[in-house]
N, CA, C and O atoms as a DFTB+ gen file, in Angstrom:
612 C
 N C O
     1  1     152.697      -0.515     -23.189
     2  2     152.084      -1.832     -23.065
     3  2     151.948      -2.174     -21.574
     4  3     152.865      -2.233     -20.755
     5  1     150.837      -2.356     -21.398
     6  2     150.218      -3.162     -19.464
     7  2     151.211      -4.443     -19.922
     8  3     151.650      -4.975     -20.942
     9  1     151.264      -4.578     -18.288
    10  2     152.263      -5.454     -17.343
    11  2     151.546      -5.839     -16.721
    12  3     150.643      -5.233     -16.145
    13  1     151.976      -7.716     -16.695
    14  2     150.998      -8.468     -16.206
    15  2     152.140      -9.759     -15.559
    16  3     152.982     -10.477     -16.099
    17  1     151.633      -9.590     -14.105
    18  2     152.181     -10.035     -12.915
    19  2     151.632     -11.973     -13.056
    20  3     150.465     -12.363     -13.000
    21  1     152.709     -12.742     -13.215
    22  2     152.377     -14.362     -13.272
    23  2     152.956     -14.813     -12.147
    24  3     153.633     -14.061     -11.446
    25  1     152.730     -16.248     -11.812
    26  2     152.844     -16.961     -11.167
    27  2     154.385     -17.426     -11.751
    28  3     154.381     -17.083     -12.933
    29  1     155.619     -18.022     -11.448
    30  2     156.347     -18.386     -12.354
    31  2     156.384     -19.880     -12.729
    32  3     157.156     -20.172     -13.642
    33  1     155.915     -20.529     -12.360
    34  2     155.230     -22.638     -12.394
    35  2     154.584     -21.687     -14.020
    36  3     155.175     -21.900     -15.079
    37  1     153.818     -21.062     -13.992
    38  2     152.737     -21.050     -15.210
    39  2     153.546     -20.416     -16.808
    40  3     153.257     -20.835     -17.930
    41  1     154.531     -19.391     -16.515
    42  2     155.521     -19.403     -16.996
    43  2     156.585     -20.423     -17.712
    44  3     156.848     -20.368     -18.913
    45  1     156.978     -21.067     -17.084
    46  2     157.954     -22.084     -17.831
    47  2     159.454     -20.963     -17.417
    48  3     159.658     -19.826     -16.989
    49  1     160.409     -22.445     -17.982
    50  2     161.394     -21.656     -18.111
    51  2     162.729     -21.856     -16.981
    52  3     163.878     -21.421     -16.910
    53  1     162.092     -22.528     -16.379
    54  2     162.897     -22.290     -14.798
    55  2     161.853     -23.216     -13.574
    56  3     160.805     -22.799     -13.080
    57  1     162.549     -24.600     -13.297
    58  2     161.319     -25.225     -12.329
    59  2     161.455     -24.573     -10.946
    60  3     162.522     -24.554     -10.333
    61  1     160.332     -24.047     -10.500
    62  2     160.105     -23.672      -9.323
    63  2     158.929     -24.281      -8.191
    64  3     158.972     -23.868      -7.032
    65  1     157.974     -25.199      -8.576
    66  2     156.953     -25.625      -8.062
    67  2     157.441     -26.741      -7.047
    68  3     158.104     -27.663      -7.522
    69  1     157.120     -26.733      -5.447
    70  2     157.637     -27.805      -4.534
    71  2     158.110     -28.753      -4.840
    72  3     159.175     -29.149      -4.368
    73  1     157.122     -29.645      -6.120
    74  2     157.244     -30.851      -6.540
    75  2     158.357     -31.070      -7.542
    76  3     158.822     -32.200      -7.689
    77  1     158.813     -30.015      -8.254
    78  2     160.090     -29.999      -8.837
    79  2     159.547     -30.132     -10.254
    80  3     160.376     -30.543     -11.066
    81  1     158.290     -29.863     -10.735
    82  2     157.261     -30.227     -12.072
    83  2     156.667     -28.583     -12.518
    84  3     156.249     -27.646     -11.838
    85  1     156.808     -28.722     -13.548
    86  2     156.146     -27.682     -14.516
    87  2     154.642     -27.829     -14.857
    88  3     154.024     -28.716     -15.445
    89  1     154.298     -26.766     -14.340
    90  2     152.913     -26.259     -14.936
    91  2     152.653     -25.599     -15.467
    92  3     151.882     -24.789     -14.953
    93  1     153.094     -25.359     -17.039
    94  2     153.471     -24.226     -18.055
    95  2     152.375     -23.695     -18.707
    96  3     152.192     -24.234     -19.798
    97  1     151.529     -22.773     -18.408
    98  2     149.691     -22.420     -19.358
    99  2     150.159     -23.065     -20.903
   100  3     151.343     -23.126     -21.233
   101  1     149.621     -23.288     -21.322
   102  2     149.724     -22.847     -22.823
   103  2     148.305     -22.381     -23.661
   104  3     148.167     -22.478     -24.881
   105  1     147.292     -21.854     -22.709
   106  2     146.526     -21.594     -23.498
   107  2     146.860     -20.333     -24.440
   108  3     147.654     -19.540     -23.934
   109  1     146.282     -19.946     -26.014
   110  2     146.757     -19.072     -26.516
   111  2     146.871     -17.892     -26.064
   112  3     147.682     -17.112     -26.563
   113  1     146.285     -17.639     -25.305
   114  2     145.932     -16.100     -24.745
   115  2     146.910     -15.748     -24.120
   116  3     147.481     -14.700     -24.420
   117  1     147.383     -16.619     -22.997
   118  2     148.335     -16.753     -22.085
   119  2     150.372     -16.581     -23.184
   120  3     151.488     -16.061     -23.217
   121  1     149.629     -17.300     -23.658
   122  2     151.333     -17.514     -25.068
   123  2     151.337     -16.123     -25.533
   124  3     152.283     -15.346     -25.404
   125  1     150.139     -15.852     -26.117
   126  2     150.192     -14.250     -27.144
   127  2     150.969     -13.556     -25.914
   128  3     152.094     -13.127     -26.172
   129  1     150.550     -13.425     -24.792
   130  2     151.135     -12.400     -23.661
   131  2     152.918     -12.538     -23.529
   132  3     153.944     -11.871     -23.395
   133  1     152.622     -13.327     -23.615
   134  2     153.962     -13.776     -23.218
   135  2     154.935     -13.234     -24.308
   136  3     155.834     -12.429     -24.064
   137  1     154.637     -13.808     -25.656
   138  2     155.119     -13.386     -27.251
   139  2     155.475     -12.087     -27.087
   140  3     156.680     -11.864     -27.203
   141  1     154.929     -11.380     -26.906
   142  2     154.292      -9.900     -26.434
   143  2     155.723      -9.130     -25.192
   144  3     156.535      -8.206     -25.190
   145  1     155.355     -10.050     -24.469
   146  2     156.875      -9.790     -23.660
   147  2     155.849      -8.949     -22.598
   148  3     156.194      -7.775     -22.459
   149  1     154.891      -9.269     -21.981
   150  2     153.942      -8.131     -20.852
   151  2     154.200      -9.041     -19.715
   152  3     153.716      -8.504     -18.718
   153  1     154.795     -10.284     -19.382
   154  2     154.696     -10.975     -18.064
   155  2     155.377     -10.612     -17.477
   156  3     156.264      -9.981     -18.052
   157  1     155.465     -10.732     -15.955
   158  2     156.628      -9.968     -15.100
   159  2     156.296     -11.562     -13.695
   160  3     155.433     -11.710     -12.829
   161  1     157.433     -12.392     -14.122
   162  2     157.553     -13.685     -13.240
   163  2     157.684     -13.410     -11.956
   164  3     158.390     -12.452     -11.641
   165  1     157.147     -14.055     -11.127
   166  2     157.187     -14.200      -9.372
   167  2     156.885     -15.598      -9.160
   168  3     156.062     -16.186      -9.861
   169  1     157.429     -16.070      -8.356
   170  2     157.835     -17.695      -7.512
   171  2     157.492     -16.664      -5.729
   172  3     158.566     -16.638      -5.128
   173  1     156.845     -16.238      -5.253
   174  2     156.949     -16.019      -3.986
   175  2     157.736     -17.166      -2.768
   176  3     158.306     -16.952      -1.698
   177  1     157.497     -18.168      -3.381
   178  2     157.547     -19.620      -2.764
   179  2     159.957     -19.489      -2.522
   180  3     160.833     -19.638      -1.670
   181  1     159.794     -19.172      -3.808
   182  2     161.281     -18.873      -3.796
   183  2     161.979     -17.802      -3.691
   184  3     163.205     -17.860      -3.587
   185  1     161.242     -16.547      -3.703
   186  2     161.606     -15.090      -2.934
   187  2     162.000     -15.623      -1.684
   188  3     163.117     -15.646      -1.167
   189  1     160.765     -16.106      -1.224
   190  2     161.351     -16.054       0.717
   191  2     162.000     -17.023       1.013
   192  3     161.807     -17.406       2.166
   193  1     163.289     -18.056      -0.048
   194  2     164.213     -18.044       0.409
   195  2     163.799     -19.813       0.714
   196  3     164.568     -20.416       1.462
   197  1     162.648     -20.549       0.147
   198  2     162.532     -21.710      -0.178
   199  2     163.130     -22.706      -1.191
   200  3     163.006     -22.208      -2.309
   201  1     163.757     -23.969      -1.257
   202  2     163.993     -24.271      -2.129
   203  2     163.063     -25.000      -3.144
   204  3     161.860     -25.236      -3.029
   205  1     163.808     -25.263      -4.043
   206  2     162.788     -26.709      -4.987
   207  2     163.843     -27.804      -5.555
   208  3     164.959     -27.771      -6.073
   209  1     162.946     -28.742      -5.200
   210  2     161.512     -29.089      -4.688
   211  2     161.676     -28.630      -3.024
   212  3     162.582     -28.148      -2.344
   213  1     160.733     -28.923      -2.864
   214  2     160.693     -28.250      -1.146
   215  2     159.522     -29.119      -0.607
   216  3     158.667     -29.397      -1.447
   217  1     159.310     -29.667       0.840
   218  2     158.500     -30.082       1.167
   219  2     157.347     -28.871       0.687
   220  3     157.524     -27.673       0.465
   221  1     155.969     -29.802       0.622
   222  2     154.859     -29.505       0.077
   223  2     153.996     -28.508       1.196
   224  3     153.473     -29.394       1.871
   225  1     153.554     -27.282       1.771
   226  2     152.459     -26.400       2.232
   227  2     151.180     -26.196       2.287
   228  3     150.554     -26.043       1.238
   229  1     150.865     -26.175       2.901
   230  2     149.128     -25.581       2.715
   231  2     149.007     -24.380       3.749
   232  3     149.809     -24.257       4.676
   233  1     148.402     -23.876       3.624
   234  2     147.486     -22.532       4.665
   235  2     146.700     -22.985       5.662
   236  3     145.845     -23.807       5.333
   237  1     146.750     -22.742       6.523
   238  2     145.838     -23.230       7.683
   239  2     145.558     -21.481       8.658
   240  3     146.137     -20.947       9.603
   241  1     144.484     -21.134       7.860
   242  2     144.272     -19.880       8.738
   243  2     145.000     -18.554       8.121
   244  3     144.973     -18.123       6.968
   245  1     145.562     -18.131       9.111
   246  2     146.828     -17.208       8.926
   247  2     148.195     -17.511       8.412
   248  3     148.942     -16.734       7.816
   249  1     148.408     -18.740       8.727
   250  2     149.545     -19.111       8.978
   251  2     149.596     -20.079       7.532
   252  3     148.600     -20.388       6.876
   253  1     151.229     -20.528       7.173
   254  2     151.300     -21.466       5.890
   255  2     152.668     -22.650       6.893
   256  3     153.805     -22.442       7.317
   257  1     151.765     -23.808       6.897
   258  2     152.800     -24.883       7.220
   259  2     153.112     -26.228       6.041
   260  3     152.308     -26.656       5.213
   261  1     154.390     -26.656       6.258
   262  2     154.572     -27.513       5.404
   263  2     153.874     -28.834       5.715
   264  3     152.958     -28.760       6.534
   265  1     154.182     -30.137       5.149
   266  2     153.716     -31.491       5.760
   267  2     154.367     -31.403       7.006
   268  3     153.836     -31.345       8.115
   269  1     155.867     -31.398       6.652
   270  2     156.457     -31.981       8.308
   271  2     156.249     -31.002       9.516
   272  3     156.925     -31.148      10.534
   273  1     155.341     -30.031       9.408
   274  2     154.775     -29.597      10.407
   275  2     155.357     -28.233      11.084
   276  3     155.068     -27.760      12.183
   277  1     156.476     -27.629       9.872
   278  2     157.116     -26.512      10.130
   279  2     156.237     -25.064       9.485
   280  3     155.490     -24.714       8.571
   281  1     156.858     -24.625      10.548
   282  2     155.710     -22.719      10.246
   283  2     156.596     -22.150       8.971
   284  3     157.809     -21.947       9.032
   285  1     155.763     -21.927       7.795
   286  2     156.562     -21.355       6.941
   287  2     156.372     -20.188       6.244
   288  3     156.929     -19.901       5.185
   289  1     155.415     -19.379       6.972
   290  2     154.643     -18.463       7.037
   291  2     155.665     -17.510       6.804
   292  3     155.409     -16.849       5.797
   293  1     156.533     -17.249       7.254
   294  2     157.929     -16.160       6.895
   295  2     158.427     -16.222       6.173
   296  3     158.964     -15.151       5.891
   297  1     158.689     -17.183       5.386
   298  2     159.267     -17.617       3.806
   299  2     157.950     -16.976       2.783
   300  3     157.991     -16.263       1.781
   301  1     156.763     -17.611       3.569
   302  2     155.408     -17.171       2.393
   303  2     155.426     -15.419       2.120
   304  3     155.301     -14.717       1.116
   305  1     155.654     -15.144       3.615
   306  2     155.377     -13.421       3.633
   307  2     156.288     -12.712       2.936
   308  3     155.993     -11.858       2.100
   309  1     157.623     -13.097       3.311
   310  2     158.940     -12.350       2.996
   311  2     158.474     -12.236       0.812
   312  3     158.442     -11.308       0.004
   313  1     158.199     -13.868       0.725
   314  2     158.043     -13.676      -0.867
   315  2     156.732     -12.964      -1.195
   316  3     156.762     -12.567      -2.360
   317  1     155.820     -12.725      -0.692
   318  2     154.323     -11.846      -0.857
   319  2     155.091     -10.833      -1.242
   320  3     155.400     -10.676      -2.423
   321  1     155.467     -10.058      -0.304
   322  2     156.516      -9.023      -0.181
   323  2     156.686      -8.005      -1.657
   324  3     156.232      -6.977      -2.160
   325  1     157.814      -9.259      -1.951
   326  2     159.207      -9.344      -2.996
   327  2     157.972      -9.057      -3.990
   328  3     158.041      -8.029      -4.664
   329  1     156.699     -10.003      -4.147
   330  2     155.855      -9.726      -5.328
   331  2     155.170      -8.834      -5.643
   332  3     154.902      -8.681      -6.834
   333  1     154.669      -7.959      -4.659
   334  2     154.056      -6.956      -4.436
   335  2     155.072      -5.510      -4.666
   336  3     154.865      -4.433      -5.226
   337  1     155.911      -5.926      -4.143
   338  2     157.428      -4.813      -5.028
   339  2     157.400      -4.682      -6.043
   340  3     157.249      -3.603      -6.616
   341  1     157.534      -5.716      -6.530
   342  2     157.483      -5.931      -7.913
   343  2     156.282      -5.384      -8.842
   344  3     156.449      -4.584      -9.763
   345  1     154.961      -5.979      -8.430
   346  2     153.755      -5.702      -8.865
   347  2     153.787      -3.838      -9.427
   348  3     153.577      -3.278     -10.503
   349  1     154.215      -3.306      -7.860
   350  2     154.171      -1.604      -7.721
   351  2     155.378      -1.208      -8.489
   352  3     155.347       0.000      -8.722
   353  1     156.507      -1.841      -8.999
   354  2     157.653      -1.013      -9.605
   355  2     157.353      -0.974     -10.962
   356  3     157.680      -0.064     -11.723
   357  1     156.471      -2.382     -11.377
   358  2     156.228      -2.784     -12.770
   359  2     154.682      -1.886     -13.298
   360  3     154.465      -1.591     -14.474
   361  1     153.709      -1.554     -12.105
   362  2     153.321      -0.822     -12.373
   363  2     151.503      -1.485     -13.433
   364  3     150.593      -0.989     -14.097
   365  1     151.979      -2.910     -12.896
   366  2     151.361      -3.979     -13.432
   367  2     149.394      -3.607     -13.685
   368  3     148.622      -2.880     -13.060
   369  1     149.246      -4.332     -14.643
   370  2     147.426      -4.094     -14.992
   371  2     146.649      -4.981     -14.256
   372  3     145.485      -4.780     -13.909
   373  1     147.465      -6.181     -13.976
   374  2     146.894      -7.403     -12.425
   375  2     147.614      -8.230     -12.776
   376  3     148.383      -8.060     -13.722
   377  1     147.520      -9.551     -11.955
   378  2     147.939     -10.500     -11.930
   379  2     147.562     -11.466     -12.253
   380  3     146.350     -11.557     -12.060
   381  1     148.155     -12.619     -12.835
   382  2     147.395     -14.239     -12.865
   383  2     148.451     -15.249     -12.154
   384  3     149.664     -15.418     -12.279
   385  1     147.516     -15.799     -11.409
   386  2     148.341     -16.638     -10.369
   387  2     147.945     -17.695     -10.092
   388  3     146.724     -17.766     -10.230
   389  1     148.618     -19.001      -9.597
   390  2     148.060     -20.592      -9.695
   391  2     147.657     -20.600      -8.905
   392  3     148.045     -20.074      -7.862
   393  1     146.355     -21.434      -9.172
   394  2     145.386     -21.594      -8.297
   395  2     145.485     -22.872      -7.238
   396  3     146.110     -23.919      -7.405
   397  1     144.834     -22.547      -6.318
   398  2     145.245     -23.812      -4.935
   399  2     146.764     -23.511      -4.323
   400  3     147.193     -24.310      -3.491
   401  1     147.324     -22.741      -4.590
   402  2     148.972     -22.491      -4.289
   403  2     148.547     -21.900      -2.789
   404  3     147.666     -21.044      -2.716
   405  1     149.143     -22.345      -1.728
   406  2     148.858     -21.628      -0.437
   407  2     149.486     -20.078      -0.205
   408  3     149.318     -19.328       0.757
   409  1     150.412     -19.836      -1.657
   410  2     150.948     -18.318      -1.873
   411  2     150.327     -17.332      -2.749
   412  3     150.396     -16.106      -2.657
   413  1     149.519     -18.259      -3.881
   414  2     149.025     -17.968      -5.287
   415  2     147.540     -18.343      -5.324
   416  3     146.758     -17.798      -6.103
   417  1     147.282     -19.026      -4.699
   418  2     145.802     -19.053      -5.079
   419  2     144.862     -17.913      -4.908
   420  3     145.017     -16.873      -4.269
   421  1     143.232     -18.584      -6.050
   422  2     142.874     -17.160      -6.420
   423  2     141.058     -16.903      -5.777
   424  3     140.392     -15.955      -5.360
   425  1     140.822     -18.649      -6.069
   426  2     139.728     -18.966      -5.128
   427  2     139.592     -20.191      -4.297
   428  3     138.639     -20.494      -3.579
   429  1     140.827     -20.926      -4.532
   430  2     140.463     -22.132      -3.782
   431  2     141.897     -22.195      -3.436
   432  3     142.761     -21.759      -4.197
   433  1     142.224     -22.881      -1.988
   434  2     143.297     -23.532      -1.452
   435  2     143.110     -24.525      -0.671
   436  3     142.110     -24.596       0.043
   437  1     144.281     -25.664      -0.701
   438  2     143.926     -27.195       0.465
   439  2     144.001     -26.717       1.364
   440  3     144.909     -25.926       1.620
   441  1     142.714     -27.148       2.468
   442  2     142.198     -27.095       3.893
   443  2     143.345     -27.054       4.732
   444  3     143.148     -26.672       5.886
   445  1     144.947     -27.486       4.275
   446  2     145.669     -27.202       5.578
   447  2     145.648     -29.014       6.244
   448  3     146.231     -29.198       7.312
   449  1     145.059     -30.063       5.641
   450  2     144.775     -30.932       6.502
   451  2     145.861     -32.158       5.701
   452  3     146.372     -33.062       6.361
   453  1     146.080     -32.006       4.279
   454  2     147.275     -33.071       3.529
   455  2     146.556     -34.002       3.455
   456  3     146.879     -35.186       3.555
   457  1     145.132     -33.402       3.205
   458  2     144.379     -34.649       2.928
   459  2     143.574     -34.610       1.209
   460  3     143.000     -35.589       0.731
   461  1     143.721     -33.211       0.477
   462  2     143.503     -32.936      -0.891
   463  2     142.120     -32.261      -0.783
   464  3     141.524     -31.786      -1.750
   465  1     141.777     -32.263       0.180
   466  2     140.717     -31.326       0.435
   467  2     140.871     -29.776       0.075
   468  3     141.739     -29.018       0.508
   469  1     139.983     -29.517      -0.689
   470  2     140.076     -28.108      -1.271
   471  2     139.021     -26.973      -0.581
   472  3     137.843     -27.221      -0.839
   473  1     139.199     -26.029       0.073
   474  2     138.078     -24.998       0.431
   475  2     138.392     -23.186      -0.311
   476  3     139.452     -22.795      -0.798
   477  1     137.326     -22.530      -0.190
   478  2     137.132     -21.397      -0.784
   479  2     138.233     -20.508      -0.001
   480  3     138.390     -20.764       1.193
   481  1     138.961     -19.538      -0.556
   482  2     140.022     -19.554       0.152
   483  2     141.454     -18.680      -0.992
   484  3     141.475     -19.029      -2.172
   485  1     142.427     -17.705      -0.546
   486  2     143.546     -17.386      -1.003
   487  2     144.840     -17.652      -0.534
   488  3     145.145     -18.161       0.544
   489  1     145.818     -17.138      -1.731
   490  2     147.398     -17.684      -1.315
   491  2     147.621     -16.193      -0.287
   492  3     146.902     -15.194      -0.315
   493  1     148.793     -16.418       0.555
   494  2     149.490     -15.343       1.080
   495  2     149.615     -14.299       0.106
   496  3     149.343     -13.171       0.517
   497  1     149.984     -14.424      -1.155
   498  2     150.459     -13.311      -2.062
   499  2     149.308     -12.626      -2.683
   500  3     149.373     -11.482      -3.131
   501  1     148.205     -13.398      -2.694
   502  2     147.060     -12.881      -4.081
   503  2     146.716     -12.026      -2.976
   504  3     147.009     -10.830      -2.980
   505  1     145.895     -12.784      -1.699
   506  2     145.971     -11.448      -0.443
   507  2     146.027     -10.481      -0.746
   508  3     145.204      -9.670      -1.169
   509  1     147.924     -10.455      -0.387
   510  2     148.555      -9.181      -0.778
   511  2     148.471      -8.013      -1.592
   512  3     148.519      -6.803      -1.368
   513  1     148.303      -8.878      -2.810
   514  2     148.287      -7.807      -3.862
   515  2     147.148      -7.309      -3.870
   516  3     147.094      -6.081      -3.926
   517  1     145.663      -8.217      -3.810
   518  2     144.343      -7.503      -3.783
   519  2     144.288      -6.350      -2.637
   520  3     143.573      -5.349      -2.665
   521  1     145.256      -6.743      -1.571
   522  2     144.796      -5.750      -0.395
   523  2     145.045      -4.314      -0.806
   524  3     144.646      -3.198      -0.473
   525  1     145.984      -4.908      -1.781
   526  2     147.043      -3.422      -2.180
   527  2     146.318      -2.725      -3.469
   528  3     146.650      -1.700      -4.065
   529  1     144.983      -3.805      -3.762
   530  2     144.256      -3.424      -4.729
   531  2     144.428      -3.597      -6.397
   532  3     144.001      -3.011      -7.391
   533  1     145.097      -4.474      -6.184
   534  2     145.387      -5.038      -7.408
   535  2     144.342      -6.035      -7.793
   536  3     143.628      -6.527      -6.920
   537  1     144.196      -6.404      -9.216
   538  2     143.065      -7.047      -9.534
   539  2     144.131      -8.494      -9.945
   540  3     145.255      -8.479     -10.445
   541  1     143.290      -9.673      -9.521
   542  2     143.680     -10.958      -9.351
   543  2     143.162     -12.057     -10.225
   544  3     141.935     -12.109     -10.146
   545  1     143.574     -12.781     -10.875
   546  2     142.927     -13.949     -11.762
   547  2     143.526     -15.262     -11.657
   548  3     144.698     -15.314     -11.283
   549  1     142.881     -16.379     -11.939
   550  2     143.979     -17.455     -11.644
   551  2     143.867     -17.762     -13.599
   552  3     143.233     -17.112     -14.430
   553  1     144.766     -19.006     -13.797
   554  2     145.395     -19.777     -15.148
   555  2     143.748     -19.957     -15.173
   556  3     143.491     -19.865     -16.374
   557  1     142.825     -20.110     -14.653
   558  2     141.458     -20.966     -15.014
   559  2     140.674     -19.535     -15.414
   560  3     139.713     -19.966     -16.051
   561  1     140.580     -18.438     -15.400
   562  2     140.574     -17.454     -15.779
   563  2     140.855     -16.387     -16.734
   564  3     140.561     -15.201     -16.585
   565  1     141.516     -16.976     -17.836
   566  2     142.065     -15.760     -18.486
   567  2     141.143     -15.222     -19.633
   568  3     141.483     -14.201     -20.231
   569  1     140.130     -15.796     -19.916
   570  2     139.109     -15.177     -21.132
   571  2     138.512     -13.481     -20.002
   572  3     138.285     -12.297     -20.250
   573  1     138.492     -14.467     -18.664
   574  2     138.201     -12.772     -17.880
   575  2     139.337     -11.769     -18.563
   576  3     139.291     -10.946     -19.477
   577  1     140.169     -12.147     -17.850
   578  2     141.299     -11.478     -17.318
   579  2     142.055     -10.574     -19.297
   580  3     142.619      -9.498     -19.494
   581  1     141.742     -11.445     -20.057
   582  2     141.901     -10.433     -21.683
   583  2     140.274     -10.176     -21.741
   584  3     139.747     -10.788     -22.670
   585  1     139.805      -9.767     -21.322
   586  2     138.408      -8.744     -21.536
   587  2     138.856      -7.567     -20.407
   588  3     138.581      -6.388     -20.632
   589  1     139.593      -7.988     -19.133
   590  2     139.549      -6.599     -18.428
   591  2     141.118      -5.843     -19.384
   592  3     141.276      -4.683     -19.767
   593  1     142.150      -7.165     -19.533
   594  2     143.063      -5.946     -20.090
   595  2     142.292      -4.992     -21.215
   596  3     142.373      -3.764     -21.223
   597  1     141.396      -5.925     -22.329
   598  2     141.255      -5.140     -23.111
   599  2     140.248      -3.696     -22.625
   600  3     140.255      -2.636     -23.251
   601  1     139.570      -3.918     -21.603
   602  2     139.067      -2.511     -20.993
   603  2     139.617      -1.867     -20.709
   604  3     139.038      -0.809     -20.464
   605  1     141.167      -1.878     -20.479
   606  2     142.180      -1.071     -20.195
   607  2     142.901      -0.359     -21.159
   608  3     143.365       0.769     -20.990
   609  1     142.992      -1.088     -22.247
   610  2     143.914      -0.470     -23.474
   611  2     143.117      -0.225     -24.410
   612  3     143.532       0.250     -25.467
């Protein structure tokens, strides 16, 4: 059975999202997987050693800073990292990851400005994994994302 790399906010189970709030999918597709037992959880946000809730991030460029104006770009990377380990040990069919997350996002992330402005744009981690050639989807995505597994199996 393919292995399929999540976000862990979309998961459930365990709060990990800055805000200290669950963003649990429940669309069916997403549940059957899960039922199934094929998810393999990542929080990058909490690999590199962030807490929750945690002041709130955005991406600005290269770099990932919080509101209060700290570089947190080494916490983001260190957890890219940890996920991408993971991704390659698990051996995974791709990923689905939350979208707008300055670690996880898949096409859109906030401008970096804390003003809710959204531009075209990825997390530190999805990056990662695409660089590494992994195929990427966000929660707004998954009718794709069960048509490519099923091209796979």
């Amino acid at each position: 059975m393919k292995k399929i790399l999540v976000s862990e906010c979309l998961h459930g189970g365990r709060i990990v999202r800055y805000d200290g709030k669950e963003k649990v999918e429940t669309n069916p597709i997403f549940v059957g997987w899960k039922e199934e037992g094929r998810l393999i959880t990542v929080c990058p946000e909490v690999f590199g050693g962030l807490p929750t809730p945690r002041v709130d991030s955005q991406r600005l460029g290269d770099k990932v800073v919080s509101r209060d104006g700290r570089d947190v770009t080494g916490e983001y990377t260190t957890g890219a990292l940890e996920a991408l380990r993971l991704a390659k040990e698990h051996d995974i069919a791709f990923a689905i990851m939350k979208e707008k997350s300055p670690s996880c996002g898949v096409k859109l992330i906030y401008d970096g400005t804390f003003s809710g402005n959204k531009v075209p744009g990825m997390g530190i981690t999805t990056q990662l994994l695409r660089e590494a050639g992994f195929k990427v989807f966000s929660e707004e995505e998954l009718e794709e994302a069960k048509a490519y597994l099923e091209s796979l199996e």
